[in-house]
N, C-alpha and C positions, 0 to 999 in steps of 0.2 A: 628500453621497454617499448619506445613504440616503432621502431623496426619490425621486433619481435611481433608485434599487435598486427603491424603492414602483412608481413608475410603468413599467419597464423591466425585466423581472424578469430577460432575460437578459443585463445588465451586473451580476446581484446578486454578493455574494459568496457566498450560498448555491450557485449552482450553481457558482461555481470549486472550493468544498468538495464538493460531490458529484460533480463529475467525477473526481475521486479514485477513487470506486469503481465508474464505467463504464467501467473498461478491468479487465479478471478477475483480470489476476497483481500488479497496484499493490497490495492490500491482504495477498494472499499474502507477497507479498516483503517488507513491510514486518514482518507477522507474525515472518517466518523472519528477520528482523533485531534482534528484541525481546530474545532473550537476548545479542547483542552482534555485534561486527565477526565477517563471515564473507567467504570469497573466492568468489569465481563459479562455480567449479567443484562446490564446499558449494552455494551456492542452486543450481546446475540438480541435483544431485542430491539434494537435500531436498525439491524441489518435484514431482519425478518426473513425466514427460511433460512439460518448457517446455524450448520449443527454442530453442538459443543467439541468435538472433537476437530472438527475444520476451523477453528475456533482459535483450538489451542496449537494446530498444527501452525495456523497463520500470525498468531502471535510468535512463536519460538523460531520462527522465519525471521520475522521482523526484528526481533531479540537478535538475532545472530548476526542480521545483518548493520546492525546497528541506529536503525531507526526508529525505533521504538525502545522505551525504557518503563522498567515494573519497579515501584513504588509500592512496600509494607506502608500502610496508614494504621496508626494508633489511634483504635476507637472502639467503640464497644457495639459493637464488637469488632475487631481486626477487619478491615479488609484491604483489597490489593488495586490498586488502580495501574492503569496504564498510559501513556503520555508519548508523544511525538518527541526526538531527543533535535538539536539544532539541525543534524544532515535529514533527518525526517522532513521535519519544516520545511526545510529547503527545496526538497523531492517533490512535498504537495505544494508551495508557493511557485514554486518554479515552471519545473516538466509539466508535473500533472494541472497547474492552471491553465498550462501553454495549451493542453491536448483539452482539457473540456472547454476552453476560448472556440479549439479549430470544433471541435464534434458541435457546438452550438452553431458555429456559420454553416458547417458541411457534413451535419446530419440526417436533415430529410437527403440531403444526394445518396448518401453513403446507402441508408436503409432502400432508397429508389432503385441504386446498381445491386444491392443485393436479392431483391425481388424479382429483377428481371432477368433472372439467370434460370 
C-alpha cells in the first residue's frame, strides 16, 4: 500500500484524511460534538447559519466516515442524538487540536498575508 500511496498520490490515505477538512461544517460539527452527545436541533443552533440540509449532508459524511455515531434515545418523546465515535475523538484531540494550537500562534500572520495580496 504504501508504494502504491508513493507513486499515486491520489489513492494516498493522506488525502482521504484531508478530505475531512474540504468540506467547512465536517470539522465544525465534530468540534461542537467534543464535549459529548448532542441532537440536531443543538448543532444547527450552536453552529448559527447551517442549513438543515448541510446539516444532514455533514452528518451522513461523518456517519460514513466513521466518526460520528447516531444514537435512537428512549424518551418521550423519541429523539436522536449524535456523538463522536473513538476515531472521531482522536481526529479532534489530535489533528484538529494540533491545527487550532498552530492558527492561535499564527493567526493574526496568516489573516495579515492574506490581506496583503
Amino acid at each position: 500500500m504504501t508504494d502504491h500511496c508513493e507513486s499515486l498520490l491520489v489513492d494516498c490515505r493522506l488525502r482521504a484524511a484531508t478530505d475531512l477538512f474540504t468540506h467547512m461544517w465536517d470539522p465544525v460539527i465534530l468540534a461542537g460534538l467534543r464535549a459529548g452527545p448532542r441532537r440536531r436541533v443543538d448543532l444547527l443552533t450552536t453552529t448559527g447559519g447551517l442549513r438543515d440540509k448541510v446539516l444532514t449532508d455533514t452528518l451522513r459524511r461523518l456517519l460514513a466516515n466513521g466518526l460520528v455515531e447516531r444514537r435512537r434515545r428512549p424518551a418521550a418523546p423519541p429523539h436522536v442524538e449524535y456523538s463522536l465515535t473513538p476515531l472521531g475523538a482522536s481526529l479532534v484531540d489530535g489533528p484538529m487540536r494540533a491545527l487550532a494550537d498552530w492558527i492561535t500562534t499564527h493567526g493574526d500572520e496568516l489573516l495579515a498575508a492574506q490581506e496583503s495580496l
